[in-house]
Every structure is written in structure tokens, then in C-alpha cells.
Jmol script that loads the backbone (N, CA, C; Angstrom):
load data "model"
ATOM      1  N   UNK A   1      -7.618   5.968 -17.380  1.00  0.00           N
ATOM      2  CA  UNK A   1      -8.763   5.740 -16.516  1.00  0.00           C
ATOM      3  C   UNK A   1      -8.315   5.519 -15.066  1.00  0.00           C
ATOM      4  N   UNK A   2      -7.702   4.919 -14.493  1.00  0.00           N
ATOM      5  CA  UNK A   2      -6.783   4.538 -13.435  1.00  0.00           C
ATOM      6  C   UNK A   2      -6.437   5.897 -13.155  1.00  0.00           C
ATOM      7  N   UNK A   3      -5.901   6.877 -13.321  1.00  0.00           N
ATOM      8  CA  UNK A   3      -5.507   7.811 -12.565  1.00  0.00           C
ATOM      9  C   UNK A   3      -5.892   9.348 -12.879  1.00  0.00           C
ATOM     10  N   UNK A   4      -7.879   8.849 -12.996  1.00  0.00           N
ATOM     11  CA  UNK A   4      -8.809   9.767 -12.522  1.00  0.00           C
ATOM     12  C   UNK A   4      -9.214   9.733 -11.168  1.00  0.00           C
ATOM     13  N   UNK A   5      -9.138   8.782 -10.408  1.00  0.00           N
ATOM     14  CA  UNK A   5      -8.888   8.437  -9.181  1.00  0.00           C
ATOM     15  C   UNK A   5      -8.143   9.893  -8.121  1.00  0.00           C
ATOM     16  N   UNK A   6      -6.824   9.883  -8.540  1.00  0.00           N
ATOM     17  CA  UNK A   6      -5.981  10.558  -7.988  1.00  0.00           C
ATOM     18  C   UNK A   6      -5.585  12.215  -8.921  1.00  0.00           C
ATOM     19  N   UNK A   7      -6.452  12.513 -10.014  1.00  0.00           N
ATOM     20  CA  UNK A   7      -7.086  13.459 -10.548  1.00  0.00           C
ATOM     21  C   UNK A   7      -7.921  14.113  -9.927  1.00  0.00           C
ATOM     22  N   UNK A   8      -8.863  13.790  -9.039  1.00  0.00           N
ATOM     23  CA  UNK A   8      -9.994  14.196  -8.383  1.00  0.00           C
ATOM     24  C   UNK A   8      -8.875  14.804  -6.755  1.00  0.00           C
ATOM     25  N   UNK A   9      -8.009  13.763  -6.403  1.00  0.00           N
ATOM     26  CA  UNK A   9      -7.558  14.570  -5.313  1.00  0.00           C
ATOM     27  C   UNK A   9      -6.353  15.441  -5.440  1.00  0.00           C
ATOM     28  N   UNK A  10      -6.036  15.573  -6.546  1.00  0.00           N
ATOM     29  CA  UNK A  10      -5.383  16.538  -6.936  1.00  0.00           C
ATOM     30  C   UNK A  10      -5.868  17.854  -7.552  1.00  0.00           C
ATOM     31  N   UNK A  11      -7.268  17.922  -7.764  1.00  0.00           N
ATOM     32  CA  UNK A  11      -8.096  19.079  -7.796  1.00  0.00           C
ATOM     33  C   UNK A  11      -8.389  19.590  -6.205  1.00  0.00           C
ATOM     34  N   UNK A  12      -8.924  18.406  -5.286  1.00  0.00           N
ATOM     35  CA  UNK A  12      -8.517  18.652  -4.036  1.00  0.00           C
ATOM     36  C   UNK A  12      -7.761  19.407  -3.168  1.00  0.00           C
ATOM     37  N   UNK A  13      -6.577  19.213  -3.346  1.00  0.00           N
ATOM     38  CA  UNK A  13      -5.293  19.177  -3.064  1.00  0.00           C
ATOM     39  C   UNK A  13      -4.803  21.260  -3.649  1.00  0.00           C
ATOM     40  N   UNK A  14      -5.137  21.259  -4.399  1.00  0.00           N
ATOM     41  CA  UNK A  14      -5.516  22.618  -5.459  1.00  0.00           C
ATOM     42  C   UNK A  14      -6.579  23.448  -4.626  1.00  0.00           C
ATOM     43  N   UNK A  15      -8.045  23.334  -4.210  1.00  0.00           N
ATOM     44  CA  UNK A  15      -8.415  23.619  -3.968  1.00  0.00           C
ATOM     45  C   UNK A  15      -8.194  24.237  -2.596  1.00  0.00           C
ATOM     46  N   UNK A  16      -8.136  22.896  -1.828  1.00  0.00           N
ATOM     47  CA  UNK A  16      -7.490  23.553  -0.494  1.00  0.00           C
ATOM     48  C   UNK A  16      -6.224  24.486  -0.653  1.00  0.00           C
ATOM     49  N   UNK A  17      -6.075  24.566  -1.187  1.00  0.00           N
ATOM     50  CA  UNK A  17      -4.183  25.281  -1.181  1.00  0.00           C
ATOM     51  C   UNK A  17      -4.663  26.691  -1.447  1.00  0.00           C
ATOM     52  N   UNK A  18      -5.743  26.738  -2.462  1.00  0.00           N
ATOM     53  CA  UNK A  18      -6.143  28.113  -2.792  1.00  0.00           C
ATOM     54  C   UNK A  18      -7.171  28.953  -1.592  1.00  0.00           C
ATOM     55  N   UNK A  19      -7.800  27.509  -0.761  1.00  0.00           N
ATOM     56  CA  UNK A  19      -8.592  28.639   0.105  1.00  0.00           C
ATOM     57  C   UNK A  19      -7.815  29.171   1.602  1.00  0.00           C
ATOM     58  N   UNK A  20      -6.776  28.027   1.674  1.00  0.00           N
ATOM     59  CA  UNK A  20      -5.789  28.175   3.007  1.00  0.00           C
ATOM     60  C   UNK A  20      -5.031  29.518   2.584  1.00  0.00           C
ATOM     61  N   UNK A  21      -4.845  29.256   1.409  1.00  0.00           N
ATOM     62  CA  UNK A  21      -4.112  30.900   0.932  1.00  0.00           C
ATOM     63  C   UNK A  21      -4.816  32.151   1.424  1.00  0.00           C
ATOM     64  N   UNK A  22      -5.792  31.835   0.553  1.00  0.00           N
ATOM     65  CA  UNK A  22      -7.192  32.974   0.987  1.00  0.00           C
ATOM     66  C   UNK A  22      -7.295  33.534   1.572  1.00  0.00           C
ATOM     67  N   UNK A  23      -7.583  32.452   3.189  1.00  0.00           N
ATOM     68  CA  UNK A  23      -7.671  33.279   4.276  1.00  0.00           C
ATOM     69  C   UNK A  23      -6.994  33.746   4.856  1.00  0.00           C
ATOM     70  N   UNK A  24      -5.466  33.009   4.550  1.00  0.00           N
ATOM     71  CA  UNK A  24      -4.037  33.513   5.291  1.00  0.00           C
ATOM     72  C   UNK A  24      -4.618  34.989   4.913  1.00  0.00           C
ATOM     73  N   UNK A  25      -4.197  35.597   3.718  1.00  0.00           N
ATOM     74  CA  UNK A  25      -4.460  36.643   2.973  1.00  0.00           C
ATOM     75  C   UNK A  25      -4.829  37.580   3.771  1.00  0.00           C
ATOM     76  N   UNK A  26      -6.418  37.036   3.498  1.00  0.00           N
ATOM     77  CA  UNK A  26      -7.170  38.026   3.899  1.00  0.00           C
ATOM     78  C   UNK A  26      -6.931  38.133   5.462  1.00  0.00           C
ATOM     79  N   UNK A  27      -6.968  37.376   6.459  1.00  0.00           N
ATOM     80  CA  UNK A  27      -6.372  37.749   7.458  1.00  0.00           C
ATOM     81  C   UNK A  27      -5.697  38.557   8.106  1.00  0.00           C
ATOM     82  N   UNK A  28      -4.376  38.455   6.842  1.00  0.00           N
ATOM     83  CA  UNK A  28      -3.275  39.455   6.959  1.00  0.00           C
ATOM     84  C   UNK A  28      -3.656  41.155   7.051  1.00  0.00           C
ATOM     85  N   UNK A  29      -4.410  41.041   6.114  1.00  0.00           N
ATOM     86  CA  UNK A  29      -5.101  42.625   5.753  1.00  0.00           C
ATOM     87  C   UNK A  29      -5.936  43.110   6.235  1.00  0.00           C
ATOM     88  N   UNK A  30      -7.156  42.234   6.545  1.00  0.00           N
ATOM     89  CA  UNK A  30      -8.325  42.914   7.485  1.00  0.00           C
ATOM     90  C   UNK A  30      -7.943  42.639   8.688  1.00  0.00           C
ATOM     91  N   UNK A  31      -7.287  41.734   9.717  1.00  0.00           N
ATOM     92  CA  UNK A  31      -6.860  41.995  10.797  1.00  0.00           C
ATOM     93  C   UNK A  31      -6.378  43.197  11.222  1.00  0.00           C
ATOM     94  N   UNK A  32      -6.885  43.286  12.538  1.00  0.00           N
ATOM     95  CA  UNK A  32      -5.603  44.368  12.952  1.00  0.00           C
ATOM     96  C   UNK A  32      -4.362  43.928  13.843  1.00  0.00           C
ATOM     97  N   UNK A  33      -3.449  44.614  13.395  1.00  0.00           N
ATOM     98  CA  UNK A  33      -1.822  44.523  13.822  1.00  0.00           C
ATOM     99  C   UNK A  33      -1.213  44.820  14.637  1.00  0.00           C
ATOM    100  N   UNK A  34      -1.975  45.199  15.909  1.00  0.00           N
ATOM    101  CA  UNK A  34      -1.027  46.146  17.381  1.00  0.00           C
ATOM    102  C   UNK A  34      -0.911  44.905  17.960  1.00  0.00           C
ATOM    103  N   UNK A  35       0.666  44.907  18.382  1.00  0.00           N
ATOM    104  CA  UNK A  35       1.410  44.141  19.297  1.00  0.00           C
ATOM    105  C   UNK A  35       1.269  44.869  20.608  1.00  0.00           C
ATOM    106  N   UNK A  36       0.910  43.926  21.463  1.00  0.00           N
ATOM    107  CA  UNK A  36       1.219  44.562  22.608  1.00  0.00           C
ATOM    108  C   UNK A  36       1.334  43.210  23.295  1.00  0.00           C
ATOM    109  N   UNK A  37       2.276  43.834  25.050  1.00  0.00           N
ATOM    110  CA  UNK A  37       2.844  42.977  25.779  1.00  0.00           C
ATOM    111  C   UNK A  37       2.372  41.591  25.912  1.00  0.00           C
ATOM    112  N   UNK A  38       0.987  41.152  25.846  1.00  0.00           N
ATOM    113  CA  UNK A  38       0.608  39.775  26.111  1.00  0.00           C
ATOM    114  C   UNK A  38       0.842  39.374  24.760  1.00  0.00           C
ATOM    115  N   UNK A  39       0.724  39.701  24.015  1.00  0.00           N
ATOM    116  CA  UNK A  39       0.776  39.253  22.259  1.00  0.00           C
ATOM    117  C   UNK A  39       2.043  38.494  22.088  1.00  0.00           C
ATOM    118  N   UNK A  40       3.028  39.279  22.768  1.00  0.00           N
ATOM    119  CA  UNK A  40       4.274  39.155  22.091  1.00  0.00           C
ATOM    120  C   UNK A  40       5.404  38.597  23.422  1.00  0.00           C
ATOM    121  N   UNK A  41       4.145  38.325  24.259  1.00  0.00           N
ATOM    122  CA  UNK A  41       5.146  37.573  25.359  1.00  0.00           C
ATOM    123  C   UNK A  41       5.048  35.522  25.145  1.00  0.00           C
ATOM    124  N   UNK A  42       5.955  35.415  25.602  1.00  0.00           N
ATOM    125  CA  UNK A  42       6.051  33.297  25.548  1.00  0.00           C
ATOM    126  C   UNK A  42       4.795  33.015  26.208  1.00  0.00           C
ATOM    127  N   UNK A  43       4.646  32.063  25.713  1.00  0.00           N
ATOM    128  CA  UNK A  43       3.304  31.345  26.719  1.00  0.00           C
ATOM    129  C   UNK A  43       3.752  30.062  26.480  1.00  0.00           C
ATOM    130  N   UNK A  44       3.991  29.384  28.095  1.00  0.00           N
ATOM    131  CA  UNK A  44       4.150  27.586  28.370  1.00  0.00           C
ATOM    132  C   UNK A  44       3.517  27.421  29.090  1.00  0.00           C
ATOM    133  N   UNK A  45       2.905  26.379  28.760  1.00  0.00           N
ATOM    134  CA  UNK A  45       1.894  25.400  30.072  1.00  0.00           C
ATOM    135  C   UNK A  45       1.554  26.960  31.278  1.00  0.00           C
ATOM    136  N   UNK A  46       0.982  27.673  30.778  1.00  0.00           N
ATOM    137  CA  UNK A  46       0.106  28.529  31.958  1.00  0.00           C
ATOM    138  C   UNK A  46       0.903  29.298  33.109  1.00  0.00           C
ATOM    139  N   UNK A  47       2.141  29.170  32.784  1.00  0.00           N
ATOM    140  CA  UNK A  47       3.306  29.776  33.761  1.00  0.00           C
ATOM    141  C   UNK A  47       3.923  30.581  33.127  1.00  0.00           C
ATOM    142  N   UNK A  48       4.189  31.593  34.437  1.00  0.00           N
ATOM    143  CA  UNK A  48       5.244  33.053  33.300  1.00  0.00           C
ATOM    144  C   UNK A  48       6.439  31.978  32.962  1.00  0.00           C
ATOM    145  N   UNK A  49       6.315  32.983  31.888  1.00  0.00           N
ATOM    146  CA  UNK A  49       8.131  32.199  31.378  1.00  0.00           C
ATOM    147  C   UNK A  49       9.495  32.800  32.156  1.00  0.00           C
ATOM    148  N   UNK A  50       9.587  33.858  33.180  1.00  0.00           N
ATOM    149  CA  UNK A  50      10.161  34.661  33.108  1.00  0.00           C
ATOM    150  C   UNK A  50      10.975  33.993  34.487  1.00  0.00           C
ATOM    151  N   UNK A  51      10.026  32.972  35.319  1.00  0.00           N
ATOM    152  CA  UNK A  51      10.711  32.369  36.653  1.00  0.00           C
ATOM    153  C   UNK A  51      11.764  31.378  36.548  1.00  0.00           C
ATOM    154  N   UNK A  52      12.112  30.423  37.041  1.00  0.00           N
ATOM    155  CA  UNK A  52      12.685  29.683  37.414  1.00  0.00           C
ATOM    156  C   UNK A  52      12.613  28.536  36.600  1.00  0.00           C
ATOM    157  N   UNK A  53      13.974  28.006  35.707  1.00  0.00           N
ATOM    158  CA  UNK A  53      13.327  27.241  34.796  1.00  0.00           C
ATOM    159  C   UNK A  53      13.406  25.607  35.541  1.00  0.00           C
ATOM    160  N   UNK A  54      13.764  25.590  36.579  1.00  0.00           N
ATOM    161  CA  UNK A  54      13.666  23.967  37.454  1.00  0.00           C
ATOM    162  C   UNK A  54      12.388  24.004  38.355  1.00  0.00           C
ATOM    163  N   UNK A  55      11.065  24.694  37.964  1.00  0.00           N
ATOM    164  CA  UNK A  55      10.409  25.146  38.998  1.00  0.00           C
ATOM    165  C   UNK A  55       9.145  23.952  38.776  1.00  0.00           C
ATOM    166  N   UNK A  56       8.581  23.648  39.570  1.00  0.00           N
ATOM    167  CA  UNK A  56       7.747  22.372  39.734  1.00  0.00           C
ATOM    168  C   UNK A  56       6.484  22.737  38.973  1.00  0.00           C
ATOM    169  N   UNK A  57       6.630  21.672  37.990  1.00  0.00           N
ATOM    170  CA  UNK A  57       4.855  21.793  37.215  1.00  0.00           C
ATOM    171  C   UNK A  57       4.133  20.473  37.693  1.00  0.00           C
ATOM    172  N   UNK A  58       2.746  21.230  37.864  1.00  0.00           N
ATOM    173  CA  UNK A  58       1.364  20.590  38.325  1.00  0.00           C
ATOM    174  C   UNK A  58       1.856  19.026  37.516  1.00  0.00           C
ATOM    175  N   UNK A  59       1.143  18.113  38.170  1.00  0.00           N
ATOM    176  CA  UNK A  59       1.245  16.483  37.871  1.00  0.00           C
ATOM    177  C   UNK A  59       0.218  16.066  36.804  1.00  0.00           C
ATOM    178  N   UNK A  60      -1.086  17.608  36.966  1.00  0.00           N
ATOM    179  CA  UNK A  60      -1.954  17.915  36.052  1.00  0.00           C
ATOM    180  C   UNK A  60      -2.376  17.401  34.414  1.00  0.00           C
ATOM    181  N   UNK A  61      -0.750  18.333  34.062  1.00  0.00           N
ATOM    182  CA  UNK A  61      -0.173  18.917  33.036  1.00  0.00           C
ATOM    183  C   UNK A  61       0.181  17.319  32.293  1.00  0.00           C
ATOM    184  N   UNK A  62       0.765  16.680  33.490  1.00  0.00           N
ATOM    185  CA  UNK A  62       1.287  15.477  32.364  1.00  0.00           C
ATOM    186  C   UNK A  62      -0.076  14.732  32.162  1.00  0.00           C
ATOM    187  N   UNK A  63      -1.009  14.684  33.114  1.00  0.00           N
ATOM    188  CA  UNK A  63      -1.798  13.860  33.134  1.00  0.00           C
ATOM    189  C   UNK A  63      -2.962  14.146  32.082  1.00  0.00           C
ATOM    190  N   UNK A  64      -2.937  14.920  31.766  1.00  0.00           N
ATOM    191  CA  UNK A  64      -3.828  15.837  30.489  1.00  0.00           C
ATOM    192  C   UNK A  64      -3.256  15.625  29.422  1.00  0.00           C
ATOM    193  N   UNK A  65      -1.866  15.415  29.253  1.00  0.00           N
ATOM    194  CA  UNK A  65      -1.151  15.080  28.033  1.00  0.00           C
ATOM    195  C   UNK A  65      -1.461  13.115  27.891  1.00  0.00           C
ATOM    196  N   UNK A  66      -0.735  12.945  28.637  1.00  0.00           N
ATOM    197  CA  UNK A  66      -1.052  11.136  28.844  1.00  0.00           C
ATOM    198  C   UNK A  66      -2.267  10.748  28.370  1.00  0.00           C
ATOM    199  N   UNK A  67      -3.632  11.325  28.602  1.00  0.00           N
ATOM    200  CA  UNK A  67      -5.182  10.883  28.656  1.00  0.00           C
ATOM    201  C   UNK A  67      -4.912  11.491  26.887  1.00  0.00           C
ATOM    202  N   UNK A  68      -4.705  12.269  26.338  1.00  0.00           N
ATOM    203  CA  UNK A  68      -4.848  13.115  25.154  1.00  0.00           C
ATOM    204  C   UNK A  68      -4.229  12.269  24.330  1.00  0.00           C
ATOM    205  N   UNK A  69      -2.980  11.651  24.498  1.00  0.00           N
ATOM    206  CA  UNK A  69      -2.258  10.914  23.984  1.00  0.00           C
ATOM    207  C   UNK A  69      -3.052   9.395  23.570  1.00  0.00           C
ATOM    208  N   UNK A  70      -3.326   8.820  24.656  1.00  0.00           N
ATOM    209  CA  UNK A  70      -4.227   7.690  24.574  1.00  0.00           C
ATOM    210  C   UNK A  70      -5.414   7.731  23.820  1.00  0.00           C
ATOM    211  N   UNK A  71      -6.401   8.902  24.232  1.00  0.00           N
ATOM    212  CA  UNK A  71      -7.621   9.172  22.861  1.00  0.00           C
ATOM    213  C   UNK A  71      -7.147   9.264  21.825  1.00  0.00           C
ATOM    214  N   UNK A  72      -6.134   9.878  22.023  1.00  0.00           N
ATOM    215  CA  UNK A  72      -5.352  10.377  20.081  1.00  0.00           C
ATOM    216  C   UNK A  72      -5.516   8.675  19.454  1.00  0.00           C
ATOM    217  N   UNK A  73      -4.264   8.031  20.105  1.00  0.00           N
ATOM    218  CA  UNK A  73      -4.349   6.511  19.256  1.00  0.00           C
ATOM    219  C   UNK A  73      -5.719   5.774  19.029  1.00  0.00           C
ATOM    220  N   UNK A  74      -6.497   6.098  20.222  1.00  0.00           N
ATOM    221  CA  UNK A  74      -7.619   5.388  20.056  1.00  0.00           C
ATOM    222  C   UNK A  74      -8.419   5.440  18.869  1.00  0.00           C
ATOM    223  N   UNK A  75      -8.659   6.875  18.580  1.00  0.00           N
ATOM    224  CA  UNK A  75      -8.810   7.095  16.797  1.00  0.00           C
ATOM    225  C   UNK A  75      -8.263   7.033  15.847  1.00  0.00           C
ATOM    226  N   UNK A  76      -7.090   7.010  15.939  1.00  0.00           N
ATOM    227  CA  UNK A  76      -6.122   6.559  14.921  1.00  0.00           C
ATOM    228  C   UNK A  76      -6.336   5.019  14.786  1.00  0.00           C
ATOM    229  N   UNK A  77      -6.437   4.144  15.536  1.00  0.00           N
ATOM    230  CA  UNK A  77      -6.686   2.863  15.288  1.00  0.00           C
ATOM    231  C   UNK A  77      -8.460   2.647  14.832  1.00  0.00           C
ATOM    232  N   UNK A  78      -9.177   3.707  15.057  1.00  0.00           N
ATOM    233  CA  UNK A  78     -10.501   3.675  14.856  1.00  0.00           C
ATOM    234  C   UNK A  78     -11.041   3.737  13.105  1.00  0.00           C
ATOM    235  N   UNK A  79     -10.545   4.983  12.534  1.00  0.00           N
ATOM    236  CA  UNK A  79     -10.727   5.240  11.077  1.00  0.00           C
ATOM    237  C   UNK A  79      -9.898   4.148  10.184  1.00  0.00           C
ATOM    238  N   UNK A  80      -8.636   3.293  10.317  1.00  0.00           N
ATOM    239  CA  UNK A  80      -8.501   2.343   9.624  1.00  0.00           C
ATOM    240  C   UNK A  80      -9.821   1.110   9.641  1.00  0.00           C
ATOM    241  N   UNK A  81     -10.658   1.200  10.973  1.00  0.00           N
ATOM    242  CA  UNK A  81     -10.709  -0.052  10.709  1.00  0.00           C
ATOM    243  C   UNK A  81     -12.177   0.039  10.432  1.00  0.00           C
ATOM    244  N   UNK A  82     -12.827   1.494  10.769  1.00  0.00           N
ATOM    245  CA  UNK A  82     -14.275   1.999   9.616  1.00  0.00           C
ATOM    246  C   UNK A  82     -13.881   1.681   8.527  1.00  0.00           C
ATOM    247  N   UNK A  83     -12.811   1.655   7.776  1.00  0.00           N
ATOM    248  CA  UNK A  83     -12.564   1.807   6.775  1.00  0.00           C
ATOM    249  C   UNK A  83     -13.009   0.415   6.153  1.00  0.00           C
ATOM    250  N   UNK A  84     -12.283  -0.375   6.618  1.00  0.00           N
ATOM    251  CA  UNK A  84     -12.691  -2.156   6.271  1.00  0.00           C
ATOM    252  C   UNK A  84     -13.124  -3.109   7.004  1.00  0.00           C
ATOM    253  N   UNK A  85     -14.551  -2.389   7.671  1.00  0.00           N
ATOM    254  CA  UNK A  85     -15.158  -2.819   8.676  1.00  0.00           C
ATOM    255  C   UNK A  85     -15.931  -4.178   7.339  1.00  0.00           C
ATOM    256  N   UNK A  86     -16.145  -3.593   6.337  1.00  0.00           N
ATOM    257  CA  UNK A  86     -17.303  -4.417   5.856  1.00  0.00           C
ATOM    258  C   UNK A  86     -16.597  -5.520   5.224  1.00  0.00           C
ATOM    259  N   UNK A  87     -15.063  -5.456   5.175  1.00  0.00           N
ATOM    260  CA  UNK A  87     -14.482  -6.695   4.521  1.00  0.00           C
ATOM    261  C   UNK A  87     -13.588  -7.613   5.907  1.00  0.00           C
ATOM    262  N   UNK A  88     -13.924  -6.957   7.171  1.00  0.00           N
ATOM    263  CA  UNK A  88     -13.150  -7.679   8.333  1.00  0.00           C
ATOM    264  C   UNK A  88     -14.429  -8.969   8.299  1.00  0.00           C
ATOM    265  N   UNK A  89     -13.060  -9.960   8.773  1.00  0.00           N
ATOM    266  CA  UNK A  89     -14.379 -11.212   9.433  1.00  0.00           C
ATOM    267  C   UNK A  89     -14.852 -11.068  10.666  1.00  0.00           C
ATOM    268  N   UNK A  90     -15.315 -11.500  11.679  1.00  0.00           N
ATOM    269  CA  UNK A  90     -16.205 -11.260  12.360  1.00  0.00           C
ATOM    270  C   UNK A  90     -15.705 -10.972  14.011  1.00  0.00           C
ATOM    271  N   UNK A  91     -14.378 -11.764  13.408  1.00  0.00           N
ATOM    272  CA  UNK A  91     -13.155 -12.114  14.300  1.00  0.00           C
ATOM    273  C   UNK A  91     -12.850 -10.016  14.747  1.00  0.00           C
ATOM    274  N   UNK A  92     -12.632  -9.317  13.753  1.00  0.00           N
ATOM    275  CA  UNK A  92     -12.043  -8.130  13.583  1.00  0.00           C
ATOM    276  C   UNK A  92     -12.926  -7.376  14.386  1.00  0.00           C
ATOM    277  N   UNK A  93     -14.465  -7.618  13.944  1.00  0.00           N
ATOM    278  CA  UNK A  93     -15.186  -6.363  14.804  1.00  0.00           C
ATOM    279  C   UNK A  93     -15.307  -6.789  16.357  1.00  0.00           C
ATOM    280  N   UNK A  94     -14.652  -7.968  16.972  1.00  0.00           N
ATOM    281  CA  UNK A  94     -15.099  -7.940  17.788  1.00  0.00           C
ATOM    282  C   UNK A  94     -13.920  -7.907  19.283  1.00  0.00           C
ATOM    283  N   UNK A  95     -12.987  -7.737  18.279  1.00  0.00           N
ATOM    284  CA  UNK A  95     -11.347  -7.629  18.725  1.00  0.00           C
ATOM    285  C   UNK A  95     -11.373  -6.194  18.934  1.00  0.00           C
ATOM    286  N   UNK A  96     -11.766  -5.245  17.690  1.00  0.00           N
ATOM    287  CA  UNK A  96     -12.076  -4.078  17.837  1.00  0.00           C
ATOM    288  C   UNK A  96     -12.935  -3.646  18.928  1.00  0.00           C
ATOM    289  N   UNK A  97     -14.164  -4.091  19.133  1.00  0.00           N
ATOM    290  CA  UNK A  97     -15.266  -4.084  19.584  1.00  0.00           C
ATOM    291  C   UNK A  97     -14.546  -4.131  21.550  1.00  0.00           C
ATOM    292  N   UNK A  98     -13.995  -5.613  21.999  1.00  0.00           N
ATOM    293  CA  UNK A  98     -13.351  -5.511  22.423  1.00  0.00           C
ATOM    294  C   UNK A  98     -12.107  -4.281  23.345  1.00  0.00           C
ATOM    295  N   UNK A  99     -11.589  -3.749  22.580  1.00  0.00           N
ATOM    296  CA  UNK A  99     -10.466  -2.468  22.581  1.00  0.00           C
ATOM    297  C   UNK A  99     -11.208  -1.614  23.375  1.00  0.00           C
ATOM    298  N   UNK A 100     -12.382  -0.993  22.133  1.00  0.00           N
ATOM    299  CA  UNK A 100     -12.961   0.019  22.715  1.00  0.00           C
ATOM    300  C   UNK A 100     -13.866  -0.156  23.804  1.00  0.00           C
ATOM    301  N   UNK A 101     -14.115  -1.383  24.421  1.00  0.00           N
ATOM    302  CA  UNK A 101     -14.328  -1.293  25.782  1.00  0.00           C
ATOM    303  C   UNK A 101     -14.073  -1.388  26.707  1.00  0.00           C
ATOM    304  N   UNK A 102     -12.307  -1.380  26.645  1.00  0.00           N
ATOM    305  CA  UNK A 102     -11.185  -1.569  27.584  1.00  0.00           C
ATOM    306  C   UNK A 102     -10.916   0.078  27.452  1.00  0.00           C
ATOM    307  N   UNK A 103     -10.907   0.518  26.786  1.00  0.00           N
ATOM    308  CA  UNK A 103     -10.986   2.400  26.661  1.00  0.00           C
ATOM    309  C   UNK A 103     -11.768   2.819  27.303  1.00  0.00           C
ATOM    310  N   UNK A 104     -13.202   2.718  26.988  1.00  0.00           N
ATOM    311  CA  UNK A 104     -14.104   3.238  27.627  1.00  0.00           C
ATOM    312  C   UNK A 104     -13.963   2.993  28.960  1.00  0.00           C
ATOM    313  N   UNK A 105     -13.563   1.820  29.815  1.00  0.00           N
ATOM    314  CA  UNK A 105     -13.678   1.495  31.133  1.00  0.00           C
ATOM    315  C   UNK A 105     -12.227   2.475  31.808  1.00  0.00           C
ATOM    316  N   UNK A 106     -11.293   2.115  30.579  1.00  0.00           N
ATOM    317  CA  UNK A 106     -10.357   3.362  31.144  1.00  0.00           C
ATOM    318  C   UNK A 106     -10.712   4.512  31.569  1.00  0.00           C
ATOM    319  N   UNK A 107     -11.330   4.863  30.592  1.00  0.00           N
ATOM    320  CA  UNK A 107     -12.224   6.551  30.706  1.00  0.00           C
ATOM    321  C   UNK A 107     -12.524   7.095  31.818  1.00  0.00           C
ATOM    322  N   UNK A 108     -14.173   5.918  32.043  1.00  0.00           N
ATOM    323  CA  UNK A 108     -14.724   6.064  33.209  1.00  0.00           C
ATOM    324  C   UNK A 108     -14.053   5.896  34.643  1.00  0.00           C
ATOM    325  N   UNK A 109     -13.089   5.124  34.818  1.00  0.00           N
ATOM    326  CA  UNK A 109     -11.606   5.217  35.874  1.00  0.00           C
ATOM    327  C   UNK A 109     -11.422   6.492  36.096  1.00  0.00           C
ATOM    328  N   UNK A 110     -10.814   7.164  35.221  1.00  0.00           N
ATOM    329  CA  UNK A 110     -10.307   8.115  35.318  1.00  0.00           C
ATOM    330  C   UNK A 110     -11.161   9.308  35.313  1.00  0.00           C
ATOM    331  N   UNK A 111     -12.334   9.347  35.233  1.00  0.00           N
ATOM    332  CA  UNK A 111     -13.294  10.420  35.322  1.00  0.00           C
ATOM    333  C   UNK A 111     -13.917  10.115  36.305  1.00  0.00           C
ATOM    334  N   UNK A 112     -14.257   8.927  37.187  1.00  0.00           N
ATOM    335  CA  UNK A 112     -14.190   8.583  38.412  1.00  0.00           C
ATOM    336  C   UNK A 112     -13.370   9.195  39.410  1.00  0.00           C
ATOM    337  N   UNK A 113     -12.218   8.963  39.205  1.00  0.00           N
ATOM    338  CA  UNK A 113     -11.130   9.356  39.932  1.00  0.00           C
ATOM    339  C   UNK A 113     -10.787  10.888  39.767  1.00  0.00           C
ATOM    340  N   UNK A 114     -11.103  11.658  38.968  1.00  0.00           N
ATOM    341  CA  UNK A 114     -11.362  12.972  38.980  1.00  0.00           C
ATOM    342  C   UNK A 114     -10.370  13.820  38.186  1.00  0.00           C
ATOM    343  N   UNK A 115      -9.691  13.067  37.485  1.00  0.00           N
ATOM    344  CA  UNK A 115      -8.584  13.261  36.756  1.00  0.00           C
ATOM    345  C   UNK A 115      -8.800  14.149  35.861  1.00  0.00           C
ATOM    346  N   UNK A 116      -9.977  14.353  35.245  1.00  0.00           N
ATOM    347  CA  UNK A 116     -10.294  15.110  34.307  1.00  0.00           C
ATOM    348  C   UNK A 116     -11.151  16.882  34.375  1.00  0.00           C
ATOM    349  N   UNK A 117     -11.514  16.698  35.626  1.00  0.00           N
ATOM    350  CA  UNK A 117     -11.679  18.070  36.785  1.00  0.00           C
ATOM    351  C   UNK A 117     -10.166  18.811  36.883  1.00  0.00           C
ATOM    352  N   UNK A 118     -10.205  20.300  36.307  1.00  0.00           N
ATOM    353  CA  UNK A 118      -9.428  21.138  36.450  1.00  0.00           C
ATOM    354  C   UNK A 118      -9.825  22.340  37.227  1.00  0.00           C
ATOM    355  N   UNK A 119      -9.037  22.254  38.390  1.00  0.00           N
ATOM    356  CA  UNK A 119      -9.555  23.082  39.978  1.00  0.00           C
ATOM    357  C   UNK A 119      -9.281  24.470  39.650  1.00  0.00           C
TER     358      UNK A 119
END
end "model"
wireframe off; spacefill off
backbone 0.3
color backbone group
């Protein structure tokens, strides 16, 4: 009984595997296959690859990564704590509660400041 639990996500687990297959698959076959020069050339951060590899990238670039980085954790700390929102004491939602409005004020900073406008 105990490990119908982990029966169910191992039909899961099965399932997905068979439809990721699938479409690889079918992909493979009904796609079409002409390589040509943009296809099969490098692509980094929006610059030919072909210049200067000490050559100055936009301040942009990091700053789009940094902000991306920070939302990333922000949800990552978010779905644990949906999770046992209903067994936290009161203390939890509001520590949480808290967080995310030191984020949000981040946000608005930075969308203030224009950081998030790509010229």
C-alpha cells in the first residue's frame, strides 16, 4: 500500500518518456532538414562569433542575467512554501509575506530605473 504512492509517478515518469520520445520522433521525420549558413553558425549573446574574443559586451547582458537569476530563486523559495503554507504558523506566512515585498519593491526599482527596457 505505501508504495502506490510512487507507483502512480512511475506511470508518470513512463508516460512522459513515451511522449518526449514521440515528438523527438516525429520531429525528426516531418521536419525539414536543410542546413544552411544561419542554422549552422554559433550564436552568443547577439554578437558574431567570428570578432574579437576580448571585445566589450553591453552591461545589459549581465544585468538581464542578474534580474533572471534573482526571479529564478524567488520561485524556488516560493513553491516550497505553497507547499506547507497550511501547516506554517503564522510566524512563516508573514516572513514569507515579508520577502516578497522586499522583491517586489526591488522590481519596481529597477523598472523605474529602466533596467528592464531593451533599446
Amino acid at each position: 500500500m505505501f508504495f502506490f504512492n510512487y507507483f502512480t509517478i512511475l506511470i508518470f515518469l513512463f508516460v512522459v518518456s513515451f511522449i518526449s520520445f514521440l515528438v523527438f520522433t516525429l520531429s525528426y521525420f516531418l521536419a525539414l532538414q536543410k542546413a544552411d549558413q544561419e542554422k549552422i553558425s554559433a550564436y552568443e549573446c547577439g554578437f558574431n562569433p567570428f570578432d574579437d574574443a576580448r571585445m566589450v559586451f553591453d552591461i545589459r547582458f549581465y544585468l538581464i542575467a542578474i534580474l533572471f537569476l534573482i526571479f529564478d530563486l524567488e520561485i524556488s523559495f516560493l513553491f516550497p512554501w505553497a507547499i506547507v503554507l497550511g501547516s506554517l504558523p503564522l510566524h512563516g506566512f508573514w516572513a514569507m509575506l515579508i520577502f516578497l515585498i522586499i522583491l517586489t519593491i526591488g522590481f519596481i526599482y529597477e523598472w523605474c530605473k529602466g533596467a528592464l527596457e531593451w533599446e
